[in-house]
C-alpha positions, 0 to 999 in steps of 0.5 A: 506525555503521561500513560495511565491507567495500566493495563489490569492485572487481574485474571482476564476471566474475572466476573464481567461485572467486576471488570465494568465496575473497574472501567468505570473507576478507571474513567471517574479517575480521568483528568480534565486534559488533553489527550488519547484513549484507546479502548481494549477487548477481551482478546487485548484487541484495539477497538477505538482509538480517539482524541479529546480536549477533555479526556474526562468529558470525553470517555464518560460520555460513551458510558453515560447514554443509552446506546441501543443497538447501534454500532457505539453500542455494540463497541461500548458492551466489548470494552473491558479496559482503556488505556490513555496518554495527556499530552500537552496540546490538541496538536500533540494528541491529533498526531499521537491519535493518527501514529496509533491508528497507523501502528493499531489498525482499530476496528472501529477508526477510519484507516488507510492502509499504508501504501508502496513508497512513492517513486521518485526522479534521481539524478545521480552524482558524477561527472557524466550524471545518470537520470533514472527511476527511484524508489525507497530511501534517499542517499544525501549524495543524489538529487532527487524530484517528486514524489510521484504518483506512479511510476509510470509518471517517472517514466514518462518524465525521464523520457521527456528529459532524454528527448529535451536534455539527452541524458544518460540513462544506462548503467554505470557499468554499461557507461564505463564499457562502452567503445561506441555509442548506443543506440539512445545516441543515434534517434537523439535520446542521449549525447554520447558522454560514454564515448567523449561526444560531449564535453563534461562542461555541456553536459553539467549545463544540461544536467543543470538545465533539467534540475531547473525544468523539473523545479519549475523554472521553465519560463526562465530556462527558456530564456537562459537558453534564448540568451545562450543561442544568441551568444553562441551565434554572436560568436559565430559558434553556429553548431553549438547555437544550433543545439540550443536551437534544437533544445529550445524547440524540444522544450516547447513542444513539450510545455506546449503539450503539458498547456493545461497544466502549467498555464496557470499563473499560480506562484506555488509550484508544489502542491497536492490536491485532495478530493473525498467522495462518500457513497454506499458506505465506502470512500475514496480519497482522490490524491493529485500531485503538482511538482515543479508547475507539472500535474503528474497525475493521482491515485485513490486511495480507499480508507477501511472501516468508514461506515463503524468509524462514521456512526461512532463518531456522530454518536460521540458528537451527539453526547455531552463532550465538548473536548472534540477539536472545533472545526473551523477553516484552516488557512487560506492565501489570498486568491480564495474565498474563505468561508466563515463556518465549516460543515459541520462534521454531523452533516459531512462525513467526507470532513472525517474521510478527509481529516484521517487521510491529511493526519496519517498520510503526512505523518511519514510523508513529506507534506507541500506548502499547499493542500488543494482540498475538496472540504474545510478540514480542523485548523488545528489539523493543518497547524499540527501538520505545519508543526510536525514537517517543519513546513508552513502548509496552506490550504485551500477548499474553495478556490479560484481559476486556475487552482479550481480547474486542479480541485474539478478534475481531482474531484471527478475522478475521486467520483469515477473511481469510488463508482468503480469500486462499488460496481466491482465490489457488487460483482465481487458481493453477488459471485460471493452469493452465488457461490455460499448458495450453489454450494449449500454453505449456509454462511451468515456473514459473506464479510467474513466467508473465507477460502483458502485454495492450494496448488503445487507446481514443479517442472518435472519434479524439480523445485516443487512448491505449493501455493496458498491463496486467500478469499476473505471480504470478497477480494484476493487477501495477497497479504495473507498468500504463503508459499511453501517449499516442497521437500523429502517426497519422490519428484512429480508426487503432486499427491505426497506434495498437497498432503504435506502442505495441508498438514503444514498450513492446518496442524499447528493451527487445529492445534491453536484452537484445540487449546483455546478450546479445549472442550472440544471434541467433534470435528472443527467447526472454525471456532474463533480463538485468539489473534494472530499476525498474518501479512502484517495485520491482525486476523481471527485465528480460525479455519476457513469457510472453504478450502478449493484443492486444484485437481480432482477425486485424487487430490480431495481424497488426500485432503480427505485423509489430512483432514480426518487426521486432524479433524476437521470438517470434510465439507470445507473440501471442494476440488477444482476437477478440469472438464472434458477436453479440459476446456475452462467454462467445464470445471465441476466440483469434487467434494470430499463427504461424499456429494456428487460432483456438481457442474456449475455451468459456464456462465454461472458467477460462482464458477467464475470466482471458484476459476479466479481464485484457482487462476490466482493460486496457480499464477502465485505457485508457478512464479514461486517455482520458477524463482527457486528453479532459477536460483538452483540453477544458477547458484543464487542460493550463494548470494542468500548465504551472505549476511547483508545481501537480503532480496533487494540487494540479491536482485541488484547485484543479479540486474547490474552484473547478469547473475551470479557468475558476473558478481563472482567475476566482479571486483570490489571497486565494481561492486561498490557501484550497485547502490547499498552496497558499502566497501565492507559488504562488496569485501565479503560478497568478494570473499565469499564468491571466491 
C-alpha cells in the first residue's frame, strides 16, 4: 500500500482559498489506481471515507459539479484536505475502507457501531467436562459452539443438553467438594459424576453425543444411539438400554419441537441470514443465525448516518467515475435462482445498508460458508469477504424452500423492529419538543439538544458518589454517562457534594473553551470548540443545552453559585423538586435566573422525559454507590491493588470463591481454577492476600 498525499504542514488558519487551491493540486496529482480516500475538516475531523477503482476519477468528480445545497455539497465546501492509500485490488480497498469506517467513525459513511462480543456454548476440557455459557476470548484447550445471538439462546441450549445429555453445569470448586449430589441430580438435570454415579467412560460418550447434537449430527446421533440400545439389550444390560432409552426419547421430543427449523433438507448447517429494511430515513439490518441445522434466533442492528451516507453516495454515482465496484451478483449454489442484473444501487439503498453491514460486521467476526441475504450485494464484496476469513462464502438472495422460509421470517422481523424503532424515536422526538417548548429553550436543532442531569447517592454519608447522565439525539447517551467519587466534605452534605461534581465536570471544560475562544468575555453560550474523545466516540466539545439537578431551591442554588463562578449561563439550570406528598406525576421545575417554579402536569410529555432521564441518573448513582459501599466493606479495594487483576478477573475471583475473604483463604492450585488466572498471577494474588 502506498499513503499520500500527507497531511499539511501549513498553518490550519492559512487563507481558505489557499487551502482549496492545494486540494485542488493534491487531487490533480492523483493516480489512476486503486485505492481509499479519506476526506479531513478543519478540525482534523473524518468526514467521508470512500473507495474507488480509479482514485483520480473518482475524487475529481466531487469537485468537478455544481453540488447545490445538497448534503455532498455541504460536505464538499467542509474538506481542506484528503489523505489517500492505492492498494493492489478493489478487494483490498473494500476492506481497508470498512477497517477505517470502523476505527474512524466518518460523518458522512453508513456505520454500525461495534456491538457486545456474541456469546458462546463451552464445553470445558476434563475428565468430568463442564457445559456452561461464554463469552470473550476463546482458550484453544475448551470446545466452543456458536456463535449466538444472545445469551438467552446459550441458555436455553444448555438446558436442552442438561435435560438430553445430563451434564454438568456447576463450578469446578463446587464439583470437586461435593460429598452427595445436588439438587440438578435429583429432577434428572445431571448424572452425578462429582460423586462417582457415573463412570467417566459414559460420561465422555455423553459429552461426545452433545458435541455432535450441537454440530448438527442429530439424525446420525439418533442412530448411533438406536444402535447402542440395542446392543446393550442384545447383552442383557437392560439398565443401561434403559438409559439410552430414555435419552433417545429426551432427544426427540426436543427435534420434535425444534421441527420448523431443522426439517429443511438443506446440506449446509451454518449459516446466516441477513434481511435490510429502509424507511423514514433509518434502517435496520436483520442478522438471523443457523448453527448446526438449529435457528438460534436474531438481533438488529441499526446503522447511523444513512440518509448523509445515501445521498453522498448517489450523488457520487451520478458523476462521471467509473471507479465505483460494479454490482453484479455474488455466488449463488445450486438450488437458487440467480438473477442476470442486480438492483441498481441508485434505486436500492437497502443494497448500501447491506454491503456496509456484510464488510464491517465480518471483518473481526467469523464469517459461515452461507449468507442467506434479502438483496444481491457486489461480487467483488463476497470475494473479499472469502479472502479475508480463509472461507469459501456463498450467498444467496433469491432462494428456494426451505431456505425461503429462513429469509421470510429474517425479513419481517427486520420490518417489525425498524416500525419499532421509528414509533419510539417519534415518541422520543415529540417529548423532545414538548420539552425544548414548555421550557422556552428556543433550540434549532433538536438532533443536537443536549442535557446533562446529576444525582448524588450515599447511605448515610458513606460512600458518596455523584452520577452524570447524558440526553443527546433523543436517547440515553450511556457511553457518555460518568460517575464520580465524592471525597473531602462532611457525610450527607448533598449540598457540598453536587457543588464539587459540578465544578469537577465544567471547570476544565469552561476552560477548554475559554482557549479556544479567547475573545470571549460574556456568559457561555455553548460555543463549539475543538473534538474531544468520550466513551469511545468523538463528540463537540460544548456545554450542554440544559442541566437537570435532582432536588429543589437548594441544590439549583449550589449549582447557581458554581455556574456564576465559572461563568456560565444560569438558564441551563433546572432542578428536578419532588411535589406534594412527593407523588411522581407532581414534580415542578425550579430554575436558577429566577422564573417561578413551573408544573408541568401529569401527563405532559415533557415531565415524562425530564422523569426519565432523572430516574436514569438516580438508577446509575445508587449501583455506583452500592458497588463502592461493597468494595469498602469487604476489602475489595485489595484485590484492585494487584496488578493483573482488572474487573473482569476481580469479579471472577468474588463469584467462584464468595469474596475476598475465600480468595484470602484460597490456595494457588484453587486459584488456578478461575479462568485467566495464570500460575504467576494466582502466585501474587496468594502473596499479596497474606
Amino acid at each position: 500500500m502506498i499513503d499520500g498525499p500527507p497531511p499539511p504542514t501549513d498553518d490550519p488558519a492559512a487563507a481558505p482559498d489557499a487551502a482549496r487551491e492545494r486540494l485542488l493540486a493534491d487531487v490533480a496529482a492523483l493516480p489512476g489506481l486503486p485505492g481509499v480516500y479519506r476526506y479531513f475538516d478543519a478540525q482534523d475531523r473524518v468526514l467521508y471515507v470512500g473507495k474507488a477503482r480509479d482514485l483520480k476519477k473518482r475524487v475529481s468528480s466531487y469537485f468537478q459539479k455544481t453540488l447545490g445545497g445538497t448534503r455532498i455539497g455541504h460536505m464538499v465546501t467542509k474538506i481542506v484536505r484528503m489523505q489517500t492509500t492505492v492498494v493492489r485490488s478493489e478487494a483490498e480497498a473494500l476492506l481497508l475502507e470498512n477497517n477505517l469506517i470502523k476505527t474512524l467513525a466518518p460523518r458522512y459513511n453508513i456505520l454500525f457501531r461495534d456491538d457486545k462480543s456474541y456469546p458462546y456454548l463451552k464445553i470445558a476440557s476434563g475428565t468430568f467436562p463442564r457445559v456452561a455459557y461464554y463469552r470473550g476470548a476463546v482458550d484453544q484447550r475448551h470446545r466452543y459452539f456458536g456463535p449466538f445471538p444472545s445469551a438467552w439462546a446459550v441458555k436455553e441450549s444448555i438446558q436442552m443438553l442438561q435435560k438430553v445429555f445430563r451434564l454438568r453445569t456447576c463450578e469446578d470448586t463446587v464439583f470437586a467438594n461435593r460429598t452427595r449430589p445436588c439438587l440438578m441430580y435429583q429432577i434428572k438435570r445431571c448424572s452425578g459424576p462429582c460423586v462417582g454415579l457415573i463412570a467417566a467412560d459414559h460420561y465422555a460418550r455423553d459429552v461426545n453425543n452433545a458435541e455432535r447434537f450441537l454440530q448438527g449430527d442429530q439424525q446420525e446421533l439418533l442412530d448411533a444411539l438406536q444402535v447402542q440400545m440395542m446392543a446393550f439389550a442384545q447383552a442383557l444390560k437392560f439398565e443401561q438400554a434403559a438409559e439410552i432409552r430414555n435419552q433417545i426419547g429426551a432427544l426427540s421430543r426436543v427435534l420434535h419441537q425444534q421441527a420448523v427449523e431443522d426439517n429443511t433438507g438443506v446440506t449446509t448447517k451454518d449459516a446466516d441470514i441477513i434481511a435490510v429494511k429502509v424507511e423514514g430515513g433509518r434502517a435496520c439490518v436483520n442478522l438471523a443465525m443457523v448453527r448446526g441445522g438449529r435457528h438460534l434466533g436474531d438481533r438488529p442492528y441499526f446503522p447511523k448516518h444513512v440518509e448523509d451516507a445515501m445521498e453522498i453516495a448517489l450523488d457520487a454515482d451520478d458523476g462521471n467515475d467509473a471507479g465505483g465496484a460494479d454490482v453484479g451478483t455474488a455466488d449463488v449454489d445450486a438450488d437458487a435462482d440467480a438473477d442476470t442484473q442486480a438492483p441498481s444501487p441508485a434505486t436500492a439503498p437497502e443494497v448500501r445498508v447491506l454491503e456496509a453491514f456484510i464488510a464491517q460486521h465480518y471483518l473481526d467476526a467469523g464469517v459461515p460458508p452461507l449468507l442467506v441475504l434479502s438483496h444481491a450485494v457486489d461480487k467483488a464484496l463476497i470475494d473479499a469477504l472469502s479472502l479475508h476469513s480463509g472461507v469459501k462464502v456463498t450467498a444467496q438472495h433469491q432462494p428456494r424452500e426451505p431456505r425461503r422460509a429462513w429469509l421470510d421470517m429474517c425479513i419481517t422481523g427486520a420490518q417489525i423492529k425498524l416500525a419499532q424503532l421509528l414509533a419510539e424515536e417519534g415518541s422520543q422526538q415529540l417529548r423532545t419538543r414538548a420539552l425544548v417548548d414548555a421550557l422556552d429553550l428556543g433550540t434549532e436543532s433538536l438532533g443536537t439538544f443536549r442535557i446533562e442531569c446529576f444525582d448524588i447517592s450515599h447511605t448515610a454519608g458513606e460512600a458518596t458518589q455523584a452520577s452524570c447522565v447524558v440526553f443527546e439525539e433523543h436517547k440515553m447517551q450511556s457511553a457518555q454517562y460518568r460517575r464520580y467519587n465524592i471525597d473531602g466534605i462532611t457525610g450527607g452534605d448533598d449540598y457540598a457534594a453536587m457543588r464539587q461534581v459540578l465544578t469537577r465536570r465544567y471547570a476544565k471544560l469552561v476552560e477548554a473553551i475559554a482557549n479556544e475562544l479567547p475573545e470571549a468575555s460574556e456568559p457561555l453560550q455553548g460555543q463549539e470548540g475543538p473534538t474531544d474523545q468520550v466513551g469511545g466516540t468523538v463528540s463537540k466539545l460544548r456545554l450542554p443545552d440544559l442541566v437537570l439537578v435532582d432536588g429543589g431551591r437548594g441544590q439549583v442554588s449550589v449549582a447557581r453559585e458554581v455556574f456564576e463562578e465559572l461563568g456560565i449561563e444560569l438558564s441551563r439550570i433546572v432542578g428536578v423538586e419532588k411535589g406534594e406528598g412527593r407523588r411522581v406525576g407532581l414534580e415542578e421545575l425550579v430554575f436558577a435566573d429566577g422564573r417561578a417554579k413551573v408544573a408541568l402536569g401529569r401527563d405532559s410529555a415533557a415531565l415524562m422525559l425530564v422523569a426519565q432521564i432523572r430516574d436514569e441518573a438516580h438508577r446509575f448513582a445508587i449501583t455506583g454507590m452500592r458497588a463502592r459501599r461493597a468494595s469498602v466493606r469487604t476489602g475489595g479495594g485489595k484485590l484492585e491493588e494487584i496488578a493483573g487483576v482488572g474487573p473482569r478477573k476481580r469479579a471472577k475471583l468474588l463469584q467462584r470463591f464468595g469474596g475476598v475473604r475465600g480468595v484470602g483463604h484460597a490456595s494457588v492450585e484453587d486459584l488456578l481454577t478461575v479462568d485467566g488466572i495464570s500460575r504467576d498471577l494466582a502466585e501474587e494474588i496468594y502473596r499479596a492476600l497474606h
